[in-house]
N, C-alpha and C positions, 0 to 999 in steps of 0.2 A: 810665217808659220801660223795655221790657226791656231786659236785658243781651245783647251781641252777641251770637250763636251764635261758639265759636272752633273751631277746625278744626286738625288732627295727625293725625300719619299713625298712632300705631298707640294705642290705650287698654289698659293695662294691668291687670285687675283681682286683688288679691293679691302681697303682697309676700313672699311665702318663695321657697327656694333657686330655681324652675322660673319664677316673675315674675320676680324682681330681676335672672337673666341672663340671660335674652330683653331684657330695658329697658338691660342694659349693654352687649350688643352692640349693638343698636342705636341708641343715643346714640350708642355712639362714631364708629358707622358716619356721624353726623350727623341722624338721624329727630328727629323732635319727637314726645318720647313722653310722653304723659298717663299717669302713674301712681300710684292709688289703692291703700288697705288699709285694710279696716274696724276693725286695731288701733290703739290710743294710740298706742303705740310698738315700736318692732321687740322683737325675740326676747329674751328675758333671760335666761334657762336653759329647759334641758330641751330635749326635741323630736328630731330628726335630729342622729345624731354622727360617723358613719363618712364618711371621701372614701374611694373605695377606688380601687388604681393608676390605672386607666384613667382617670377624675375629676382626680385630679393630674396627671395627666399634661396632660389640654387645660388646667386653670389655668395649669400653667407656662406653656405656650404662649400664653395670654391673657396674660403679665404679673403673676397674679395669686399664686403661688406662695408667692414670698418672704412676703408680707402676711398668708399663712394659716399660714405658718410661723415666724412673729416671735409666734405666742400660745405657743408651746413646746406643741405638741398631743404628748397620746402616740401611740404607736405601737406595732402590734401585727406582731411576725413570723410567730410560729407561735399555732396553736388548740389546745387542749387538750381532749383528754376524757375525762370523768366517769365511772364507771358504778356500780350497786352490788357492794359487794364480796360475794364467795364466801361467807361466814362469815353474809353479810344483815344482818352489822353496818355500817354508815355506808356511805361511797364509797372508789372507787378510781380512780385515770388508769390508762384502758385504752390510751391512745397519746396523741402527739402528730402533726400535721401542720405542714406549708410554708399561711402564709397567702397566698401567693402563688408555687405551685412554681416550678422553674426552666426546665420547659418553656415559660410563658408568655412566658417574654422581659420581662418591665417594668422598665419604667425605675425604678419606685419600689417593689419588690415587699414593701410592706407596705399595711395600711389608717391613716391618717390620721384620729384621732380629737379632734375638740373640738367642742362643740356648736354648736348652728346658729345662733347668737344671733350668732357671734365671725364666722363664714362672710359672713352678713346683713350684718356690719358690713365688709367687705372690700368687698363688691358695692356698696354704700350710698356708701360715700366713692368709689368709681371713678364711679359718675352721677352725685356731685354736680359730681368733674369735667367730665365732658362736658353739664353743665348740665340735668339732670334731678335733682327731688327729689319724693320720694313724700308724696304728701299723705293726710294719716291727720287724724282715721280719717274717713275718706267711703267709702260703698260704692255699689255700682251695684242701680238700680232697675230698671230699661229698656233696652231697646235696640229697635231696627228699621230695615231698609231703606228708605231715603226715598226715594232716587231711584240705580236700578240701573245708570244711566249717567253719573254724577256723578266724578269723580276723590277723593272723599270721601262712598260711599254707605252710611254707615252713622250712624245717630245714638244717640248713648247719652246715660244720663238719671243723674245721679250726684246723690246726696244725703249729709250731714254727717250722722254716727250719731248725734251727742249733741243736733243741734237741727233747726230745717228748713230749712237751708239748702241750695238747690238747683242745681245746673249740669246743662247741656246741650252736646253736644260734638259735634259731626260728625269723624269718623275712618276711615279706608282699611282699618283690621283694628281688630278687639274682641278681646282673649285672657287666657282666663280660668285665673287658678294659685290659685285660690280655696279649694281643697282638695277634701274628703271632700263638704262642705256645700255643691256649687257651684249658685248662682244660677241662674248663663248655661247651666249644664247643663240645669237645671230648666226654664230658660225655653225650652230648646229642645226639649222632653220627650224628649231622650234617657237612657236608661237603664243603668242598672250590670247586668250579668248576671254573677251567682255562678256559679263552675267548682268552687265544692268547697261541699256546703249544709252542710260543718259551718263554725261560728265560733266564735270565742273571744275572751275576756275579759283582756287582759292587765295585768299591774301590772308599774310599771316606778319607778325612783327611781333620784337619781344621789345622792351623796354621800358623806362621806371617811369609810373605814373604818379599824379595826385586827382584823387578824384571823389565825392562824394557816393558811390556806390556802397552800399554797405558790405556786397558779398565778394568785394575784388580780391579778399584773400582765401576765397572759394573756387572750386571748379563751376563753373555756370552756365547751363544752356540758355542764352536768349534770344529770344521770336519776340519781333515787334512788327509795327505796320511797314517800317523802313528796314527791311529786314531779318537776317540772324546772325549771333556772335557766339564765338565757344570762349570762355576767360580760364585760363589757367596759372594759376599762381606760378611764379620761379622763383630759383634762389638770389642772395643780394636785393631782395627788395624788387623784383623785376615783376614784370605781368606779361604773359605771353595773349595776345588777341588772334583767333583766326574767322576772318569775315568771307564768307561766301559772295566770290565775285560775280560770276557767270555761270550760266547754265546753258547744256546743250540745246536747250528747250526753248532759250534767249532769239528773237530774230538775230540773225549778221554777228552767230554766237561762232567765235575761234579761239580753238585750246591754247593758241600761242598768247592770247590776252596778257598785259602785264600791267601793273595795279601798282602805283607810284604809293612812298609813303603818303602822301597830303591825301591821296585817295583813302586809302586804307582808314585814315583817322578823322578823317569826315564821315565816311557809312557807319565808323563807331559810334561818332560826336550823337550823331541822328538816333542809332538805334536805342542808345542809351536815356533818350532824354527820359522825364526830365532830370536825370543825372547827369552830371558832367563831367569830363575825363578831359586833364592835358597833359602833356608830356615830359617829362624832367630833360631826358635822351633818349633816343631811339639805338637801340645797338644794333641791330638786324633785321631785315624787311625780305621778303620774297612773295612771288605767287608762283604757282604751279598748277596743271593740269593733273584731277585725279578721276580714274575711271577703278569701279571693278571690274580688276583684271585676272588672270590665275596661268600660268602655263601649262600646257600641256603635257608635258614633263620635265621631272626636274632631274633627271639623269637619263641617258640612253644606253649606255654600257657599263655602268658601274662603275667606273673608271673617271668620267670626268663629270662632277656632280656642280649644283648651283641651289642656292638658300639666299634667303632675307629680299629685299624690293626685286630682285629681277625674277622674281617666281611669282610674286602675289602683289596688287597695287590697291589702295581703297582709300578712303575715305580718314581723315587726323580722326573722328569723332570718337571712335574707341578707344584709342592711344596705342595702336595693338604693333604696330610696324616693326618697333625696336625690338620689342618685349617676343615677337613672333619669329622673328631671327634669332634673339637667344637661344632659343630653343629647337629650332632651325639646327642651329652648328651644334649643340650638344649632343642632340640625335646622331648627328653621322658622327661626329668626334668618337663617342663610345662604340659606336658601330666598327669603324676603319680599325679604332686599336682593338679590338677583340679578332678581327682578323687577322691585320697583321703581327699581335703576339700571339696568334697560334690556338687561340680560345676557340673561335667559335668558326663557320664553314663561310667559302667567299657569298650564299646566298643570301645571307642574312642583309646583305646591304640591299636587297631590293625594299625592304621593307620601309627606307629612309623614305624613298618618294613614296610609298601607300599609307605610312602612317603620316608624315608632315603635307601631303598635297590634302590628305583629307579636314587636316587644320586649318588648313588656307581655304579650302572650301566653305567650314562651318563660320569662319571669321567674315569672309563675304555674306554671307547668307544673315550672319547677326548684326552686319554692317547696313546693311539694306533694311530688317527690323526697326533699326535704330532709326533709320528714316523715319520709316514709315509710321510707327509708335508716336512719336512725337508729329509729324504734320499732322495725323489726323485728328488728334484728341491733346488737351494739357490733362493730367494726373490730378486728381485729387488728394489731398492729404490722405483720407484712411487709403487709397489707392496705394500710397511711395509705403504709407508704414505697412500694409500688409507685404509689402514686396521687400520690404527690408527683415522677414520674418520667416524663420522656419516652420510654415505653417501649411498643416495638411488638408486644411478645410478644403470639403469638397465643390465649396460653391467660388470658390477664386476664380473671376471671369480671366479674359483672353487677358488685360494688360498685366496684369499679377504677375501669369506667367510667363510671357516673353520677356519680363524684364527681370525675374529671378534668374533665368536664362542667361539671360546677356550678363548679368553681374558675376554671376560663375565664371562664364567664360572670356570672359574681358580680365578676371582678376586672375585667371590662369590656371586655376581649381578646376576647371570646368572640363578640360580638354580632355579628352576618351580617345585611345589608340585604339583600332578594332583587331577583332582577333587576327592572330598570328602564329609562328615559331613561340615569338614572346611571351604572347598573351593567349593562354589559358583558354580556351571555350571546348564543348561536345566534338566539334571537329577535329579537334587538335588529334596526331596520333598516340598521343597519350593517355590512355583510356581506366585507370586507377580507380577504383569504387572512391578512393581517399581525396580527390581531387573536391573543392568547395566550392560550387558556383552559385549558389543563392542566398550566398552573405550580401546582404544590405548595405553593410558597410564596408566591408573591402572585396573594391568589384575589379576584375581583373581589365586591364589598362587604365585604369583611372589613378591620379595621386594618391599615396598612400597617406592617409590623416595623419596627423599631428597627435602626439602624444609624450604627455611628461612623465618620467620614470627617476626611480634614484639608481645610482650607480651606485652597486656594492662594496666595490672595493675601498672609496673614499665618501661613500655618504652622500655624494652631492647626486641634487637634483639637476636633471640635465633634460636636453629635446630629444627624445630617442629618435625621431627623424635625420636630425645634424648630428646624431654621432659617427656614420662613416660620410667620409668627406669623400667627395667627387675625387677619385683617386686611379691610379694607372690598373689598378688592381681589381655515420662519416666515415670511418673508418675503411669501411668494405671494401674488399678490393676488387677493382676495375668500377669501383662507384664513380662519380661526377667529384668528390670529396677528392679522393686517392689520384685520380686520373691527372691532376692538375697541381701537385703539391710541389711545393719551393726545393728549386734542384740544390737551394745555398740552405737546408730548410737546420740540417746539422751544426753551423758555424752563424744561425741567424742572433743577433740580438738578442738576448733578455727581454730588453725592452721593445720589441716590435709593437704595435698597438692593434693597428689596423690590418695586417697581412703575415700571420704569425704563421701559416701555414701553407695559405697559396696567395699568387700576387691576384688571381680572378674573385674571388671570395672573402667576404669579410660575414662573420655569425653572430649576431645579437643574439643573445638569452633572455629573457623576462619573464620572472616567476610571478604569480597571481596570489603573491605573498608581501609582509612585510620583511624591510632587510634586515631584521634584528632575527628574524628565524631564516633566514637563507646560510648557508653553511657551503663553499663552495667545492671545495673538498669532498663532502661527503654528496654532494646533491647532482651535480653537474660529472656527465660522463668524461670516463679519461682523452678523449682525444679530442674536447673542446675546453678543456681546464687551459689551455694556452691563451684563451680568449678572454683570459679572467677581466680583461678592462672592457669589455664587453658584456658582460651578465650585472643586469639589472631587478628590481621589485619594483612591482609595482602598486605604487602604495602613496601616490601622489593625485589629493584631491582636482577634480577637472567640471568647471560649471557646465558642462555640455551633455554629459552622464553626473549629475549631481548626487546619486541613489547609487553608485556601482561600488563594488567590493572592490573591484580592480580596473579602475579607470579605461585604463591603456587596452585590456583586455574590450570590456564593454565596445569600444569606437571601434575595434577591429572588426569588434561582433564574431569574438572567438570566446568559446564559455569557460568559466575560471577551470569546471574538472576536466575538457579534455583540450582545451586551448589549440594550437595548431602552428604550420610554419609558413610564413608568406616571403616567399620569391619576390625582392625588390629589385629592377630595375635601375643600373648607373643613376639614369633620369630619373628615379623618385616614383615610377610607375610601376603598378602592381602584378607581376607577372601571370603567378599561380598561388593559392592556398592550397595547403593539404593539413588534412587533421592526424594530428599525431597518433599512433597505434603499435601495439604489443608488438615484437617480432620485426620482421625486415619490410614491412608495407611501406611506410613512409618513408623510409630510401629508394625502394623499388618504385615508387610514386614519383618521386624526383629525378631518379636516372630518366625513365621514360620522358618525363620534362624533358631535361636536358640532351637528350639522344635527338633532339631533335633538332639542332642547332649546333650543337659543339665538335670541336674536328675532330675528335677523337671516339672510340666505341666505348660505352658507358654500357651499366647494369647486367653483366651478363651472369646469369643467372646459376648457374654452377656452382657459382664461388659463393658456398654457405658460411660467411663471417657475417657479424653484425657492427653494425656501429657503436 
């Protein structure tokens, strides 16, 4: 007798950094997620090593922070660079830079380094709590649509790598983190297209050195006559080296090349002189073929979607790979549950490929700069310091600017969703005189800044960014507010913090006041007094507006008398601003937002209540 067909809402295939947090948001959200990986066992060394700010920054906000930081990972401030010296004898540091200058604003303005194995193992014990464990190694043979009207139309076909043991699955979404090699790509004949037809060959090794270098516990670009090396610090005292092996450009040049340790730590020995490097151990060595690559698409139906290396391929130089899959799976992560709990309409998931392909685009595009920036000129010192400077002078030539550029966008600050459903622009069908588009500071798809506030209720200064945590989660009625309130909303908690009211919505307060005059009671309307651990002043000095009456206000670039309300994004990104006003405007400015995306009919106009 066969075995039952079972049924879960989403199949998993691949367990590195862009599977494993797709499968933990949604565990925790409550999915039933099938999660496969054709490895023995997870990650042991080598592989992906950099978090960079933006990356730490949503871990914290997941919970997950501390646990990647209890490995004592190192850390890199500044970059360092190489070049050859005048003489043509060995190398020289032609400057230093900010790994994270100080116009971006981060919260954690270094990169976070420890390898992917320790990362894997942080996400891996967070499913096992919300009762998901990955079953290895089985990989996927199959899939197809069974029946396109089904609440489970998709069936996948999984097979055991070492024997023939076989399952069969029916599931609401297929998502492939499979890699470079992906199957589900294959299977759906979508294509990789190269934006740069040269490639190369690279050798990489991590392990503990001794060496005369001054900068080996730097990140370090070096150019010598015998080559170039990237050095990046790890944790345990480790050094990760990656030495550019081949190029397509090479006579008798083949991406199969492979590059023995003795190889690898010879082109170092040379490039380095006259410094010298030996080896304590070697824990990990590989080379691999990298081209810029980008797919075609990253879903075709909606239904079976793909993120992290099997969408985008380029270059270790930016550290972007890991860090570009995180954020990869949290885009759809919040996307799928706003559908599937009912939020918001099944179109919205188209937006996963036009906002994330567009990412993988600009990453290629800054990947290729990064080349090119560096072959063709070394940096000057006032060069790195103007570039590490929020500076508006208008005479800042070309390198200034592509590498203020690339520092945004590599530290994850940088990234711009274009307009949308989500994202706020003249197009949008929501056409409110109240809508704010030529704030400077909060531009709609971009990260929302960073800002410190105190919390009223106990005094303490907090990040009002991390106050609502990545979570599964006025008055008028048939508003966007009313439309979506808690059906358990009568027998909820006391103590609710974050979803007092609806599990879609959480509301910050921040008054352009100190908290010794905020009164909440009397100040704060009645049907957001439930938010009381939510209403903040703001009244916490900030070196970045050093002159502001109200810090937090100033960076949003909302003005202390008529301030305003910003629509945040799951992801941290800025939907819409609208300025606050007398009467039903600024509700009526919101439904229309929201009417444009959510499954239900918002704002209808009739209904004269206020909030």
């Amino acid at each position: 007798m066969a075995n039952p067909i079972k049924s879960v809402d989403v199949v998993v295939v691949g367990a590195g950094p862009v599977g494993l947090l797709l499968a933990v948001c949604l565990s925790r959200w409550g999915y039933k997620v099938k999660h496969v990986d054709n490895r023995d066992g997870p990650t042991t060394t080598g592989r992906a090593d950099g978090i960079q700010p933006r990356s730490l920054h949503l871990l914290r906000n997941m919970g997950l922070k501390r646990q990647i930081m209890s490995f004592e990972p190192a850390r890199f401030y500044q970059v360092a660079f190489w070049d050859p010296a005048p003489d043509q004898k060995g190398i020289r540091r032609t400057g230093t830079h900010s790994a994270c200058p100080e116009f971006i604003d981060a919260r954690y303005p270094y990169t976070t380094l420890l390898h992917q194995g320790l990362i894997e193992r942080v996400f891996l014990h967070d499913l096992e709590k919300n009762g998901t464990i990955v079953q290895r190694p089985w990989t996927i043979t199959d899939f197809r649509i069974v029946d396109p009207n089904s609440t489970h139309p998709l069936e996948v076909q999984l097979q055991h790598v070492h024997n023939d043991k076989e399952e069969t699955v029916r599931t609401k979404y297929l998502f492939s983190g499979e890699g470079a090699k992906s199957f589900v790509r294959g299977r759906l004949g979508i294509k990789i297209h190269y934006k740069d037809p040269t490639s190369y060959v690279w050798g990489v090794m991590d392990g503990v050195v001794r060496t005369n270098f001054p900068d080996v516990k730097m990140k370090c670009t070096i150019h010598s006559h015998h080559g170039s090396i990237m050095i990046i610090p790890r944790e345990s005292n480790m050094t990760r080296l990656y030495v550019q092996i081949a190029s397509s450009t090479d006579k008798g040049f083949s991406s199969a090349r492979k590059a023995s340790i003795e190889e690898i730590q010879t082109l170092a020995k040379r490039i380095l002189q006259p410094y010298y490097i030996e080896w304590d151990h070697v824990e990990w060595h590989s080379s691999y073929p990298i081209g810029q690559g980008i797919a075609e698409n990253y879903t075709l139906d909606h239904r079976v979607f793909m993120g992290g290396d099997c969408c985008h391929t380029h270059s270790p130089k930016a550290g972007q790979g890991m860090n570009t899959a995180f954020h990869d799976a949290l885009n759809l992560a919040w996307k799928i549950h706003h559908v599937e709990g009912g939020f918001a309409k099944r179109s919205i998931l188209s937006t996963y490929e036009s906002e994330r392909k567009l990412v993988a685009e600009n990453l290629l595009d800054f990947d290729a700069k990064y080349a090119t920036l560096f072959s063709q000129k070394t940096p000057s010192v006032n060069e790195l310091s103007a570039a590490s400077k929020d500076n508006q002078d208008d005479n800042i030539n070309e390198f200034v600017e592509i590498f203020k550029a690339s520092q945004e966008f590599t530290s994850g600050y940088g990234t711009v969703y274009p307009e949308n459903e989500f994202n706020w622009s003249h197009s949008h069908p929501a056409k409110s005189e109240l809508f704010m588009w030529n704030n400077s500071k909060l531009r709609n798809g971009h990260v929302m800044p960073s800002a410190d506030v105190t919390r009223v209720v106990d005094a303490q200064g907090v990040q009002l960014e991390q106050e609502i945590p990545l979570n599964a989660n006025i008055a008028k009625r048939k508003s966007f507010y009313s439309q979506y309130e808690r059906n358990d909303i009568g027998t909820l908690s006391y103590h609710e913090r974050h979803n007092p009211h609806s599990h879609f919505f959480t509301i910050c307060i921040t008054f352009a006041a100190p908290r010794e005059s905020i009164d909440i009671k009397d100040m704060v309307p009645n049907p957001l007094v439930r938010y009381r651990d939510h209403i903040y002043a703001d009244d916490i000095f900030d070196g970045q507006v050093p002159d502001a009456r109200a810090p937090a206000h100033a960076k949003m670039g909302l003005s202390v008398e008529e301030g305003g309300v910003v629509v945040v994004r799951p992801d941290g990104h800025v939907g819409c601003v609208v300025r606050l006003a007398q009467g039903d405007g600024t509700v009526d400015a919101l439904n229309e937002y929201f009417a444009a995306f959510v499954s239900k009919p918002v704002g209808q106009k009739r209904i004269m209540a206020t909030l």
